[in-house]
NUMI-14729 format. One record per residue (C-alpha): x, y, z; residue number from 1. Coordinates in Angstrom, 2 decimals, decimal comma, padded with zeros to 5 digits, m for minus. Example, Ala and Ser with C-alpha at 12.3 -4.5 7.8 and 13.67 -1.06 7.14 Angstrom:
BEGIN
ATOM      px      py      pz resi
ATOM  012,30 m004,50  007,80    1
ATOM  013,67 m001,06  007,14    2
***
This chain:
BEGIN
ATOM      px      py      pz resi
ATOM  000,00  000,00  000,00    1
ATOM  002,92  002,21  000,72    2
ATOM  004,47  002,06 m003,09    3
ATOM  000,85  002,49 m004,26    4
ATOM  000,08  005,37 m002,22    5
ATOM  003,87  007,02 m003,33    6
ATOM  002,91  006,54 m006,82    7
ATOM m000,39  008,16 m006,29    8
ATOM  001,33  011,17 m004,61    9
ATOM  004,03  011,26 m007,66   10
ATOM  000,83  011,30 m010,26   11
ATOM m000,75  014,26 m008,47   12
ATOM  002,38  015,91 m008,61   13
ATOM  002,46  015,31 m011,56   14
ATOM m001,15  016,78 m012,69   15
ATOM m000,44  019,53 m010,38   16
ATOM  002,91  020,63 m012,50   17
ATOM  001,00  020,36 m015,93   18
ATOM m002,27  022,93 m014,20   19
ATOM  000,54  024,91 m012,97   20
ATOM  002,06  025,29 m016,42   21
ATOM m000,91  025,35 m018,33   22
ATOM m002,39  028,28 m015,92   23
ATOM  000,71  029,83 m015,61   24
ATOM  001,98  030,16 m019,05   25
ATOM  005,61  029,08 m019,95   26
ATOM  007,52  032,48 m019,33   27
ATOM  006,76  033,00 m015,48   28
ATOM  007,92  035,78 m014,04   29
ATOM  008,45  037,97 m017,18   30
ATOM  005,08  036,94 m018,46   31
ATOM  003,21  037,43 m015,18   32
ATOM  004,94  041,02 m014,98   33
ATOM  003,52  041,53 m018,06   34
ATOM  000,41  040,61 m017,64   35
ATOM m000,28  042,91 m014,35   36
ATOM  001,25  045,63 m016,78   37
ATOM m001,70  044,99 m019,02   38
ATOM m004,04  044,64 m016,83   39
ATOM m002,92  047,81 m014,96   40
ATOM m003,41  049,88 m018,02   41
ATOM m006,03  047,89 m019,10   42
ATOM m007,94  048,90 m015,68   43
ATOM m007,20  052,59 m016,26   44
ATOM m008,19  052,96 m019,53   45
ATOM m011,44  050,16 m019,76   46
ATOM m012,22  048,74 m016,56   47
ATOM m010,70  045,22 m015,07   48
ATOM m009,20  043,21 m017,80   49
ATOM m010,79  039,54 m018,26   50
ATOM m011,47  036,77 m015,12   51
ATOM m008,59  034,13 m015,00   52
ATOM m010,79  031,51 m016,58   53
ATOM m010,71  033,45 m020,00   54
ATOM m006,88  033,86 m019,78   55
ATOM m006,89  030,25 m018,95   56
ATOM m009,02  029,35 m021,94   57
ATOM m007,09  031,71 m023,92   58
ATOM m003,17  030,03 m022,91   59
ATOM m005,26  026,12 m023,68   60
ATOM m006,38  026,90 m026,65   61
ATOM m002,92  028,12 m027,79   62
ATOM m001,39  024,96 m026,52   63
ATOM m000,25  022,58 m029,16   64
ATOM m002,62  019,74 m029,74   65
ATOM  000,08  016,79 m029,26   66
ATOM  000,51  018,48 m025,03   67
ATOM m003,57  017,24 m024,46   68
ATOM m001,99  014,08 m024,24   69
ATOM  000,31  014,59 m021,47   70
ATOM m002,45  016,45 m019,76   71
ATOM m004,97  013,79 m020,39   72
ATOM m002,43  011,07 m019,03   73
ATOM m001,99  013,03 m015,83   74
ATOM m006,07  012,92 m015,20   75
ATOM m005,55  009,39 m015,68   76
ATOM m002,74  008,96 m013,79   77
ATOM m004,28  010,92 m010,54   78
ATOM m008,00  009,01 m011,32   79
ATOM m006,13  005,55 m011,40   80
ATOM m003,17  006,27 m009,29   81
ATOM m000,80  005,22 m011,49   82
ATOM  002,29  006,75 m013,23   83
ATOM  001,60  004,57 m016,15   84
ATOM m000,79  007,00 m017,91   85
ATOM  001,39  009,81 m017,88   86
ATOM  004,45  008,26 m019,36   87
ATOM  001,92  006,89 m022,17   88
ATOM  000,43  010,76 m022,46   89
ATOM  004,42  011,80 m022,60   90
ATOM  005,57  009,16 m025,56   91
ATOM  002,69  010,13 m027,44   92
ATOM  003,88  013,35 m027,75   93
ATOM  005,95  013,09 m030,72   94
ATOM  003,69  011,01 m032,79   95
ATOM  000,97  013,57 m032,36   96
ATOM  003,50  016,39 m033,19   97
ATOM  004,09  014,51 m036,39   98
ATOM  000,02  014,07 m037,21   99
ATOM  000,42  017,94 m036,48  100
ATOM  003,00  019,00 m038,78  101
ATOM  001,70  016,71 m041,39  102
ATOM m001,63  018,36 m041,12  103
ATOM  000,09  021,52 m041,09  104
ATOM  001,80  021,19 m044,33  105
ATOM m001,39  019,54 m045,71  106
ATOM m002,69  023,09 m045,42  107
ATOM  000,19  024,84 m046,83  108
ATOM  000,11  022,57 m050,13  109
ATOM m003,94  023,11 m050,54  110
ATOM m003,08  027,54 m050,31  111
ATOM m000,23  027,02 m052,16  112
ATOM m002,22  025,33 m054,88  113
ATOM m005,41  027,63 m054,54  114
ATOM m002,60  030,55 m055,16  115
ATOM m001,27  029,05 m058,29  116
ATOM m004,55  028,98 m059,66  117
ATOM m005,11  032,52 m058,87  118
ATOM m001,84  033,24 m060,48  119
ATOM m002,52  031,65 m063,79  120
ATOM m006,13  033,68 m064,11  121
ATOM m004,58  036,82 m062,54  122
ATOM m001,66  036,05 m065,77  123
ATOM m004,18  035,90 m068,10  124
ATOM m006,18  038,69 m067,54  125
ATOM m003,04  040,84 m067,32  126
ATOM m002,05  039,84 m070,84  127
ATOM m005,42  040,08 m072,41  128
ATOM m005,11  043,41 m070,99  129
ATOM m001,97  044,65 m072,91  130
ATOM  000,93  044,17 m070,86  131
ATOM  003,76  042,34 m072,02  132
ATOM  004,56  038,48 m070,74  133
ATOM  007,10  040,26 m067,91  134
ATOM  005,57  043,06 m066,51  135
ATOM  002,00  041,04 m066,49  136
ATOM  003,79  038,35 m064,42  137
ATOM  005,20  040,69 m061,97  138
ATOM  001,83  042,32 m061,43  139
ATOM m000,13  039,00 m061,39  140
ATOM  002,67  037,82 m058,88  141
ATOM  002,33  040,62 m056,47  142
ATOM m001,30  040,46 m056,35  143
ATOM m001,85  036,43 m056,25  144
ATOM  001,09  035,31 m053,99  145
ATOM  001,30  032,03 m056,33  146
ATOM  005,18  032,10 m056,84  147
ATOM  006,15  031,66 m052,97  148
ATOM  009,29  031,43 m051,82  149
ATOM  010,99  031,79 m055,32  150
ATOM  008,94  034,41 m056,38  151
ATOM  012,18  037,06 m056,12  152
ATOM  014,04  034,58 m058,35  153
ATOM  011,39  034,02 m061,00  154
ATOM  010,58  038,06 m060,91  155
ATOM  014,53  038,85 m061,24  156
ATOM  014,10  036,76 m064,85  157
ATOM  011,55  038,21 m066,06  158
ATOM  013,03  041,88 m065,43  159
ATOM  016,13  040,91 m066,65  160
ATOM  015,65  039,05 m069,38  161
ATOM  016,29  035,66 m067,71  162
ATOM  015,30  031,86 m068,25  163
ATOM  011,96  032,30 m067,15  164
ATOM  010,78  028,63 m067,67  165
ATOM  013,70  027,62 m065,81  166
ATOM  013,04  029,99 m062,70  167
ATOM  009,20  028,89 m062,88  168
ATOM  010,24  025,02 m063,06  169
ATOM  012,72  025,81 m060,04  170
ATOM  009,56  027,03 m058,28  171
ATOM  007,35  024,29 m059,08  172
ATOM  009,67  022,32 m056,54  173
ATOM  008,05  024,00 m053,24  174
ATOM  005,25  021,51 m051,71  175
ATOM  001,71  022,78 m053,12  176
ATOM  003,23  024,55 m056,52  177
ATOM  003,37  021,78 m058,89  178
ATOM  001,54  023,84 m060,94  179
ATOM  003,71  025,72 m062,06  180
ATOM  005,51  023,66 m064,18  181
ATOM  002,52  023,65 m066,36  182
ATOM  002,62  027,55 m066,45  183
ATOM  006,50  027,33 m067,47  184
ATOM  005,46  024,95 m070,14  185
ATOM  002,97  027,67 m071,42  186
ATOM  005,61  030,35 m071,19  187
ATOM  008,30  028,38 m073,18  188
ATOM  005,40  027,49 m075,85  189
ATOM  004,46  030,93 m076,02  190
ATOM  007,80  032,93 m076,17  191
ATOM  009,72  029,74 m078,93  192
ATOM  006,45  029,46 m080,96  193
ATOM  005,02  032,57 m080,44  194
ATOM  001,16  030,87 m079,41  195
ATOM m001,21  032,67 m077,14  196
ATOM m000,07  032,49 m073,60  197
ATOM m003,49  033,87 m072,22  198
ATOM m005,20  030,75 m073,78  199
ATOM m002,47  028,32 m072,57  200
ATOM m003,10  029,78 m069,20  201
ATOM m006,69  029,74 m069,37  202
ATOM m006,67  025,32 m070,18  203
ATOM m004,12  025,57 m067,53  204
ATOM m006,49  027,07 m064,67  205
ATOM m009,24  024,91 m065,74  206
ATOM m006,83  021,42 m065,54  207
ATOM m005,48  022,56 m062,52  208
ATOM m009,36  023,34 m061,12  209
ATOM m010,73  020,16 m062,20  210
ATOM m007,24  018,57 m060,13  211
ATOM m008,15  020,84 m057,11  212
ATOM m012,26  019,32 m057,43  213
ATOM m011,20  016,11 m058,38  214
ATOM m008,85  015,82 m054,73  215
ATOM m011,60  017,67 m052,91  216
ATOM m014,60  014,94 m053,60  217
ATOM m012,16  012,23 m053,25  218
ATOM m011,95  013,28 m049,42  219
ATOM m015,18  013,98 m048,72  220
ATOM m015,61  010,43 m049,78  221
ATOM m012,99  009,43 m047,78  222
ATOM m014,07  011,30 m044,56  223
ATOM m016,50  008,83 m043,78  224
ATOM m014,00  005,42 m043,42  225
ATOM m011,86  008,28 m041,87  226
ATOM m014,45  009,09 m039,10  227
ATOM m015,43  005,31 m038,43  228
ATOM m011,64  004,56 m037,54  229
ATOM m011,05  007,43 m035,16  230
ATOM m014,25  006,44 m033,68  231
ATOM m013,39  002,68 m033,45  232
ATOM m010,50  003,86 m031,92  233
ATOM m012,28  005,35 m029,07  234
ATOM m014,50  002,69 m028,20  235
ATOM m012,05  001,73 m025,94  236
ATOM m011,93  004,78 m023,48  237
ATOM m016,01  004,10 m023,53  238
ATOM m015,47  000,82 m022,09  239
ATOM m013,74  001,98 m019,44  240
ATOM m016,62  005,30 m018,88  241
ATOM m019,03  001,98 m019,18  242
ATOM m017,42 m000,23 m016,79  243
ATOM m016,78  002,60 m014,43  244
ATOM m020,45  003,51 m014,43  245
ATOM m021,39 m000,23 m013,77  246
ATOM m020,03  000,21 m010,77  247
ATOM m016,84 m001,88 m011,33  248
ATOM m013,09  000,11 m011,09  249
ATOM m011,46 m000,59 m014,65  250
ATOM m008,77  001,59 m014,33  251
ATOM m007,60 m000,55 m010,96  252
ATOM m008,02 m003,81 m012,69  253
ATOM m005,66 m002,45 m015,85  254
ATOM m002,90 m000,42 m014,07  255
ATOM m002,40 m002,50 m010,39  256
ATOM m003,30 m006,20 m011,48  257
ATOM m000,69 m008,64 m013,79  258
ATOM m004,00 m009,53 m016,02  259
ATOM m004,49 m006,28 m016,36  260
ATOM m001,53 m004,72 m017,41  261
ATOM m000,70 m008,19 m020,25  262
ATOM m004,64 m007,02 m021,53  263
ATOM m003,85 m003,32 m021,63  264
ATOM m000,25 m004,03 m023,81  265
ATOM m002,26 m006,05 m025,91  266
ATOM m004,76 m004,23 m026,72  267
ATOM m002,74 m000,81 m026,83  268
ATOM m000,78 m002,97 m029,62  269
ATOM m003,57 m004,04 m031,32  270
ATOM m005,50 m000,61 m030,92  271
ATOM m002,33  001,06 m032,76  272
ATOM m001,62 m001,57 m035,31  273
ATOM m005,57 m001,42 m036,47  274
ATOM m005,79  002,75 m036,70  275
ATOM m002,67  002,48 m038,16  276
ATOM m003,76  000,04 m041,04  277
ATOM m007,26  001,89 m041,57  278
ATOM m005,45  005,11 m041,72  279
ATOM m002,65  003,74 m044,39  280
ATOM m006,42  002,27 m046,70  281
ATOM m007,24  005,84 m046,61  282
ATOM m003,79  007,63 m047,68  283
ATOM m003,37  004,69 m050,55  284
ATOM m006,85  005,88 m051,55  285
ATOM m005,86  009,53 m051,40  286
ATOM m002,08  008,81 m053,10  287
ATOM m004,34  007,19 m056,24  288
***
């Protein structure tokens, strides 16, 4: 009873560190200084500033997604008395991260795509107006964003007389702006043959449109087998709500007995290795 009830007092330890942090903000003294400076002039000027639940609210909402596990494992880990939860909540840390930055630079691709798209009309439109081939890229440029990080490179070419094609292919390297390569193609067509650029850019925008559609209903179809994994996946945690409300003491039975512990490695492994093969169905689907 003595290791158990040292354990238990590590685990709220624990829990109380991660409220501490999560209240407190990761800056301490600096930040609190701040914060009575703000609320100081924020009191002269409007009244009080907001109750500490807002600011609270406010620091857990900018807390990374992958921490809810470490702060989830310490609940645990003070409900069961157990340090086992909240070195689980801890090594899942950097798999969620992952999930995170892969989500993340999901995002950037799908901008970085809508932007292309937006370049090749804005490109158009600028040479249907007049302009000449350059100066129509450098205005279409500056108002779509769709050259990113290489749009200084690609602009410096078409000012000076560069390989434009080249710089545009160079471009079409960044995650998201695959596009572009058709838009050098177009631009190598147009200045060695002498066709219409604004027409190769406007089958260009319309191919890339139909891609950006095409992708879009393919997840929507997808979201569904999606959704019924994650939510496999949690059936588990309702177990334990279920056999909890039953009256029984689940999270005893899985973190103090031997049985217990075998069933919860087991099914932890098996729990991973099945989201982890619904998940890889889905992003085969997707890659296709």
């Amino acid at each position: 009873m003595t290791g158990i009830g040292a354990v238990g007092t590590g685990a709220g330890l624990a829990c109380a560190g991660a409220a501490a942090w999560l209240l407190g903000g990761r800056n301490g003294g600096p930040g609190r200084a701040r914060l009575l400076l703000a609320g100081a002039d924020g009191a002269a000027g409007a009244g009080a500033g907001p109750p500490p639940w807002q600011r609270a609210l406010a620091r857990a909402r900018r807390l990374g997604a992958e921490w809810w596990a470490v702060v989830a494992g310490a609940v645990l880990a003070l409900l069961g008395m157990s340090v086992l939860p909240l070195v689980a909540g801890a090594l899942g840390v950097p798999a969620l991260r992952r999930v995170s930055l892969a989500r993340a630079a999901g995002r950037d691709r799908e901008r970085q795509g809508e932007a292309v798209i937006a370049l090749c009309a804005a490109l158009a439109g600028e040479v249907r107006a007049g302009r000449q081939p350059g100066e129509a890229l450098r205005h279409a440029a500056r108002d779509s964003g769709g050259l990113g990080g290489a749009g200084a490179a690609v602009l410096a070419a078409a000012r000076f007389g560069g390989d434009v094609p080249g710089a545009l292919a160079e471009a079409a390297r960044g995650p998201g702006a695959e596009g572009l390569l058709g838009l050098a193609a177009c631009w190598r067509v147009a200045v060695d043959r002498g066709a219409g650029l604004a027409a190769g850019l406007d089958r260009l925008e319309a191919a890339l449109r139909a891609e950006r559609d095409q992708r879009a209903d393919l997840r929507a179809q997808l979201a569904g087998a999606r959704s019924t994994a994650v939510m496999l996946a949690g059936l588990p945690v309702l177990g334990l709500l279920l056999g909890t409300a039953l009256g029984a003491d689940p999270l005893h039975v899985v973190l103090h007995t031997g049985p217990g512990l075998v069933c919860l490695l087991v099914g932890a492994a098996l729990e991973g290795a099945g989201l982890w093969w619904a998940l890889r169905i889905v992003r085969g689907a997707e890659a296709a």
